[in-house]
N, C-alpha and C positions, 0 to 999 in steps of 0.2 A: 774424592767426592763420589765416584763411584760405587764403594762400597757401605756408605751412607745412608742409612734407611731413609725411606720421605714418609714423613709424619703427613698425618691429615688431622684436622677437627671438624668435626660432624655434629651437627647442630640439627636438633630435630624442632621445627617449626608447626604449631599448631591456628588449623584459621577456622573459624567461628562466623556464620552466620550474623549479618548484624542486625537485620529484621526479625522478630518472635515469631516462632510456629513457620518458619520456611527451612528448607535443608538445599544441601548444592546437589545438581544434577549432573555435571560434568566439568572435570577440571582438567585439562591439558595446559601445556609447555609450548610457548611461544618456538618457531623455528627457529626463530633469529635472537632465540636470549636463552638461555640456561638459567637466568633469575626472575624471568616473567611467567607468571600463571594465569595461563586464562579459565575464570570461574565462571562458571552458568546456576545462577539460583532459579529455584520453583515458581518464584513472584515474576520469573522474565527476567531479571535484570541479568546485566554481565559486564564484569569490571574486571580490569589487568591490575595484576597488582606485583607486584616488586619485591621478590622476600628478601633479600638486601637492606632496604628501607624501610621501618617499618614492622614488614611483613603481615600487615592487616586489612581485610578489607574495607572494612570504615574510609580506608586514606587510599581508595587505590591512584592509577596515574591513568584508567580510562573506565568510563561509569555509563552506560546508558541499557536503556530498553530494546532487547535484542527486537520486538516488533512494538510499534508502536499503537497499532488497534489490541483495545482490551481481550478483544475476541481469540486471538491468537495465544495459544498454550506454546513455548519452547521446551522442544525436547531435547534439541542435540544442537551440537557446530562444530565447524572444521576450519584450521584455519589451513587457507592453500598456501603451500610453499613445495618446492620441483628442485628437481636439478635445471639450471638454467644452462646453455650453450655458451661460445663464446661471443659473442654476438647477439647478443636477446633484443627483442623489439620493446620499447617502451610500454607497450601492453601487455607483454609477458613478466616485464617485470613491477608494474604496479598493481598484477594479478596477484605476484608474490606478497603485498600488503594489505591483503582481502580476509577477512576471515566471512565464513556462510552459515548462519543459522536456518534452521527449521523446526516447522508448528507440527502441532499433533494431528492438524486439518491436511496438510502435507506443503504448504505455504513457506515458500524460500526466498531469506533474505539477506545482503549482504552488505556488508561494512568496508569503506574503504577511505584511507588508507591508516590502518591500526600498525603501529609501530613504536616499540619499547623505547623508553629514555636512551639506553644501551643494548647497542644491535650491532652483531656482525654480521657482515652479508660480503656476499662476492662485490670486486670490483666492476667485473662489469654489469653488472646488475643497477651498480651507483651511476656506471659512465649511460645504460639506459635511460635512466629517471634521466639523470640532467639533461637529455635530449628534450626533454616534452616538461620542460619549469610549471613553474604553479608558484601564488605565491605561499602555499603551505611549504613546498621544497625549500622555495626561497630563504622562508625564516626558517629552517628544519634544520638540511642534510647541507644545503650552499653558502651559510650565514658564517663569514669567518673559518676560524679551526674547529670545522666543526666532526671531524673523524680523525682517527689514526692507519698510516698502515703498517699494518702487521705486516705484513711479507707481497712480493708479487700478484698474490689472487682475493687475498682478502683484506677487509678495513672495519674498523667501529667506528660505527656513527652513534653522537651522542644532542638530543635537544631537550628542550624545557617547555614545550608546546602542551603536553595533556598531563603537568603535573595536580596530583590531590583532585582527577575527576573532573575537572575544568580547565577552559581554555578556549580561544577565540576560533580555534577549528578543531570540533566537533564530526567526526565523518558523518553522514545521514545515510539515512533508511532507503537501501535501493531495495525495492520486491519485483521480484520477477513474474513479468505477465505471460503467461502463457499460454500457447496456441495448440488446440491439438486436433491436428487434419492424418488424414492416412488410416490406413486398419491399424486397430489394436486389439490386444487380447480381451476377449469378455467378461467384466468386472461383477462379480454375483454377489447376494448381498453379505455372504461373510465380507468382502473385501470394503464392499461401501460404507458399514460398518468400523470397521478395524481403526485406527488409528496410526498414523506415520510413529515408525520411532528410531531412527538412524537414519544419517549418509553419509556418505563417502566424495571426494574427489576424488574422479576417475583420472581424469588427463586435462592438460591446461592450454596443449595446441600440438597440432594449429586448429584446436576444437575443444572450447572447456565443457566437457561431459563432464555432469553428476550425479551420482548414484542415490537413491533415495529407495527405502520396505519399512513395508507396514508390519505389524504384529503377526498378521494372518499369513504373512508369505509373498505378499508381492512385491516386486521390485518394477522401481524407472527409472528407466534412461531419458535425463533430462539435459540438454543441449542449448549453449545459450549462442544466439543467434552473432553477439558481440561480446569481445574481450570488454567485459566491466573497469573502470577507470575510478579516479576520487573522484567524490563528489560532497559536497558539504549542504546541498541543500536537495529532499525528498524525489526522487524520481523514480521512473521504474524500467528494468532492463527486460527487452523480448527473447523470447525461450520456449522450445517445441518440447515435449515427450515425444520420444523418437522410438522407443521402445518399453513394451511391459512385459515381465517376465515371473510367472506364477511355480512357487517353487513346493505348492499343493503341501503346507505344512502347519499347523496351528501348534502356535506358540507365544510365550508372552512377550517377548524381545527377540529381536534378530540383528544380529552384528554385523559389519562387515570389514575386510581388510583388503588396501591395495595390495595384489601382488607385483604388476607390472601394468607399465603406461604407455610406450612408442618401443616399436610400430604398431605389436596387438597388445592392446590393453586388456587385461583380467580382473579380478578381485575373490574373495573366499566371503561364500557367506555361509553363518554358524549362527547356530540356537541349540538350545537344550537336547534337541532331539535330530538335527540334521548340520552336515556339513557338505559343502559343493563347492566347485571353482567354477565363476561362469566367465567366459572369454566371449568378448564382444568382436563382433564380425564387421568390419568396414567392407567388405565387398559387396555388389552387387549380382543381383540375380539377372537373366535374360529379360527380365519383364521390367527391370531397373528399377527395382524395389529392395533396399536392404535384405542381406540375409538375417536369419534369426542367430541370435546367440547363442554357443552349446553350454550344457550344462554338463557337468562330470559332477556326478555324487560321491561322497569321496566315504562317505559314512551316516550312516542312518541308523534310528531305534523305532522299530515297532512299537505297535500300539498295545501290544503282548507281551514287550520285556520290559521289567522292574529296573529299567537301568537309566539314564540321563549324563548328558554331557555337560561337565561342572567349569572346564575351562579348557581354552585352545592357546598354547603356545608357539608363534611362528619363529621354525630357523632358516638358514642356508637353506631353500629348497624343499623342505620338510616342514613339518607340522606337529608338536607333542600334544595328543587328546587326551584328555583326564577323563574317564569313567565311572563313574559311583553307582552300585547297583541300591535300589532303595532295597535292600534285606534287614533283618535285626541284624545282619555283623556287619553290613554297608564295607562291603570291601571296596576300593578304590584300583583300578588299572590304568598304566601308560599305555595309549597305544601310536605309534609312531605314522603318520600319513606322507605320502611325498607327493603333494600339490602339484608339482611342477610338471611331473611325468603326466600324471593321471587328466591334468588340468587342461593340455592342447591338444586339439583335434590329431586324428593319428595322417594326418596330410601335412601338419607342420611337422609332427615329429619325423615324418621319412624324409624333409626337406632338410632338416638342422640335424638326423641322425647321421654319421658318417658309414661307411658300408666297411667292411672288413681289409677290404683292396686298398682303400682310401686309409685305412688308419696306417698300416702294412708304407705307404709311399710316404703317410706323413712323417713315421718312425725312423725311415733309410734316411741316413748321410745323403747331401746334396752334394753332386759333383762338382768341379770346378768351373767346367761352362754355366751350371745353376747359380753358383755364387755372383760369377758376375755383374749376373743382367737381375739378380735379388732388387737392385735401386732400382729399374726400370720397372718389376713388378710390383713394388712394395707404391710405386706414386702411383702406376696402374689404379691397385686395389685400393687406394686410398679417394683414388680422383673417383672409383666405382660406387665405394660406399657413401660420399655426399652424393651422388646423384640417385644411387636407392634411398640415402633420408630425403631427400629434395621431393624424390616423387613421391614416397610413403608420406609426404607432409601436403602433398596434392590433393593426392584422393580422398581424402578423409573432407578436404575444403570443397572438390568437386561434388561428394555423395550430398555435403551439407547445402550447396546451390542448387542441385539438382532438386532436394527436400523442398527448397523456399519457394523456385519454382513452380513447383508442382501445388503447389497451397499458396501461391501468389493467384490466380482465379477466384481461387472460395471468400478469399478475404477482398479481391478485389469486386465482388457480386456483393457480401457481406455491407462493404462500405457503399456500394452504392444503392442497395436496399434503406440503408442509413439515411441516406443524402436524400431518397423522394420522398421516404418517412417525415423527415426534418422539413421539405419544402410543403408538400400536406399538412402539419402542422402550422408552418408560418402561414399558408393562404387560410386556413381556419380562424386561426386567431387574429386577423387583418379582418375577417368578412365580422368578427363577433367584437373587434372594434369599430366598426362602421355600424354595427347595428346600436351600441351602446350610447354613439355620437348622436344617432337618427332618434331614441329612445333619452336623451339630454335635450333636441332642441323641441319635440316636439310636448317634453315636461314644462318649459319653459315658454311654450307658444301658449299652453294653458293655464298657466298663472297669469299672463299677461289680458286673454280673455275673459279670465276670472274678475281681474280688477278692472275693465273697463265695463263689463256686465253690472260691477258693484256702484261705481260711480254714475252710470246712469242710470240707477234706481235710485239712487240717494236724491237726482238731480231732476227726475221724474217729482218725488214728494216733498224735495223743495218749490216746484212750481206750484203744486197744488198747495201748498201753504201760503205760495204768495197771492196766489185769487184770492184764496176764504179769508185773509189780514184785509185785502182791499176793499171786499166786498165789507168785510167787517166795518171798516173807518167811514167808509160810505153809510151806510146805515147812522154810523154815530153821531155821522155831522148831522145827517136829516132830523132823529132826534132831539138833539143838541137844539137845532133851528127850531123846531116843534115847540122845545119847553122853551124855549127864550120866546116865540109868540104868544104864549099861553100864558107866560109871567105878563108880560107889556099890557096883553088883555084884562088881565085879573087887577093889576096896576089902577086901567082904567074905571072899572065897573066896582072898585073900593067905595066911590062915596055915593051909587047909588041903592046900595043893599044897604040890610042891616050891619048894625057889630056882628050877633049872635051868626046870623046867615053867613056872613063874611067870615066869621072866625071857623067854621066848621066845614064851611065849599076850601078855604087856606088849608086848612089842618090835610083834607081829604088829597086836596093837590099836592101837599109836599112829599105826603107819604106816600102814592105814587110817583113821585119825581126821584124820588130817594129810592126806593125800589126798582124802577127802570134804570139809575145812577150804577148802582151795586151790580145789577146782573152785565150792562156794558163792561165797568169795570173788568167781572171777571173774563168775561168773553176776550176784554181787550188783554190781559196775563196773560192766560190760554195762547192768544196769537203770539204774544211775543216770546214765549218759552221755545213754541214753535219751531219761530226763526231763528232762535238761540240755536236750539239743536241740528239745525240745519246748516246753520252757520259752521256750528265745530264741525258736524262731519265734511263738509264741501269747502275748506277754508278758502 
């Protein structure tokens, strides 16, 4: 079997945009899967997809909106994953199930917990999770046979929770709010300008730093006040910029690479035109203010040479720079950089350098009393070096208390300028509901005088209606009496007139009898229209 050659087959997998007129922004390789892709399209979205299965995005196994406001451009994401200890905190390792996008506005957001169907991951990273359950873990990674072990350190875990882009847990959109108290570098308007367009995870504890540059050259150090956890429904996680660092270069894109993370964390940043290591400084100063960051320029192009940097390749320690000068022969050059050397300050390198004396005692044979008492030194240097991680895992927590501190004031004057803002408003709006109340009864006290002013006018010209009917019937009867004596008289004095006399004093009588009849008549309609009318209004 040994002499055996091992065949491979090599499968070249093509993937395709499945919305028109968008293209991918960024694809990277899941930590925890060698068959998971994580895609960032231009529309925002970003979906895991499985090239084992499939291999399409139409079908992925996770599908959402890296930010959920329209406003937000995605330009990059990282997903976090470390070397974990033997011993990890439940927070350290459901940091490891985070992936962090960012907007082109400079807006950071994060997802959690994103996790391939099929995942290896260290054991104790699994024995972390099951400390702090959920019930996502529950149906996940603790449902049954739900992993194998490979050996002593490692295991697959395998679930069916976010197949085909759906599923009953969904991570949500955590965005990080940010505080920013303390001096910072002064931002001119190339920079306010510029657009974000990369980051980086810097370190994951006992301090998750992260790195974020704009186009124009500047970089932050952004700091989140709490280890991030799952979360399935919207919230938002608090975070300082702790530092800004202007690397005074105009460019269209600026990269960046971790180099190292505990105890000093570094990173390499490259563009077209400049390359640097900047090492971040945990100590402080007398004044107990963070020191500034160094920068080491590792390689730079003038604004006078035809030449630009086409690509950087990191190795062991070193760096391979690709040069291409813009000429008509466009020659290309290696130039080899060693970040490591060039990249710490020259006080750690006389601290980690050995001296000549020192290499000289390392290289001698140990004597026999040296052998001995080796088990005595060897737990020595062992019990020495947890207690240098112990403390280099302190300070970086203390400089961070010291930070919140120091900006626990502004925010606590902040909130309480809030709170008498908020009380001035409630007593405004309480005094302009009493006026509105005062402004209701006293609408309503003038309707009510409106209709009693109306009724006693209607109640005024019905009285006077009832005198003039009275007055009226009185007169009618006196009349009435008048022509009934006038008749009884004419009655009598018939047979001592003539006919002719008699027929024409008759005639002359009735036709005013008839005429004084008609005009009472109307007079008497007139009255009782009247009182008709008076009647409906005053029922």
């Amino acid at each position: 079997m040994e002499d055996a050659e091992a065949t491979w087959e090599l499968c070249a997998v093509t993937l395709f945009p499945t919305v028109p007129e968008t293209s991918f922004v960024k694809a990277s390789w899941h930590p925890l899967s060698d068959a998971h892709l994580g895609i960032l399209s231009s529309d925002g979205t970003w979906c895991l997809v499985n090239l084992t299965c499939g291999a399409s995005v139409s079908d992925p196994e996770l599908y959402f909106k890296a930010f959920e406001s329209k406003q937000e451009e995605a330009v990059d994401f990282v997903f976090s994953f470390g070397c974990l200890g033997k011993n990890p905190s439940p927070e350290e390792a459901w940091l490891q199930l985070s992936v962090f996008f960012l907007s082109s506005f400079g807006r950071v957001s994060l997802r959690s917990p994103v996790l391939p169907s099929v995942a290896a991951m260290p054991q104790a990273m699994l024995h972390a999770l099951a400390a702090d359950p959920n019930e996502w873990l529950q149906e996940s990674l603790l449902a049954g046979q739900a992993f194998d072990i490979l050996d002593s350190s490692v295991c697959v875990a395998r679930h069916r929770l976010h197949l085909h882009g759906k599923g009953p847990y969904v991570p949500a959109e955590q965005m990080l709010e940010e505080a920013r108290e303390g001096p910072q570098s002064p931002q001119s308007a190339r920079h306010a300008q510029s657009p974000f367009c990369s980051m980086q995870l810097l370190t994951q504890s006992p301090l998750v730093l992260l790195v974020r540059a704009t186009t124009s050259g500047l970089i932050q150090l952004v700091a989140l006040e709490a280890a991030p956890g799952p979360a399935f429904l919207k919230k938002g996680v608090a975070a300082s910029v702790l530092e800004e660092i202007d690397l005074m270069c105009s460019t269209t894109s600026l990269g960046m690479m971790c180099l190292s993370k505990d105890p000093f964390p570094s990173f390499l940043a490259h563009s077209n035109s400049l390359v640097a290591v900047v090492d971040v400084n945990w100590a402080r100063q007398d004044t107990g203010t963070l020191l500034p960051s160094t920068i080491t320029t590792l390689a730079e192009i003038r604004s006078q040479d035809a030449t630009e940097f086409a690509g950087l390749q990191p190795l062991a320690g070193r760096a391979l720079l690709l040069r291409v000068e813009q000429t008509p022969r466009s020659s290309m050059k290696l130039q080899l950089l060693e970040y490591v050397r060039q990249g710490r300050s020259a006080e750690r390198e006389r601290r980690e350098r050995p001296s000549s004396s020192l290499k000289r005692l390392l290289l001698a044979p140990l004597p026999q009393e040296a052998r001995e008492v080796s088990r005595e030194t060897q737990h020595l240097a062992r019990a020495t070096s947890q207690l240098r991680a112990q403390l280099a895992n302190i300070l970086p927590r203390k400089d961070l208390l010291q930070h919140l501190a120091d900006a626990l004031p502004s925010r606590f004057e902040a909130v309480s300028d809030s709170e008498s803002l908020g009380r001035r408003a409630q007593e405004a709006a309480g005094r302009c509901e009493a006026v509105r109340l005062r402004q209701e009864a006293l609408r309503q006290r003038q309707e009510r005088l409106a209709a009693a002013l109306q009724a006693e006018l209607e109640l005024m010209a019905l009285n006077a209606s009832n005198h003039a009917l009275v007055r009226l019937f009185a007169r009618f009867y006196e009349l009435r009496r008048a022509a009934n004596l006038l008749k009884s008289g004419l009655q009598k004095n018939v047979s001592k007139e003539s006919s002719g006399t008699a027929c024409v004093r008759a005639n002359a009588t009735r036709s005013c009898w008839a005429s004084t009849a008609d005009h009472l008549r109307l007079q008497a309609a007139e009255a009782e229209a009247t009182v008709d009318l008076a009647a409906a209004r005053w029922p």
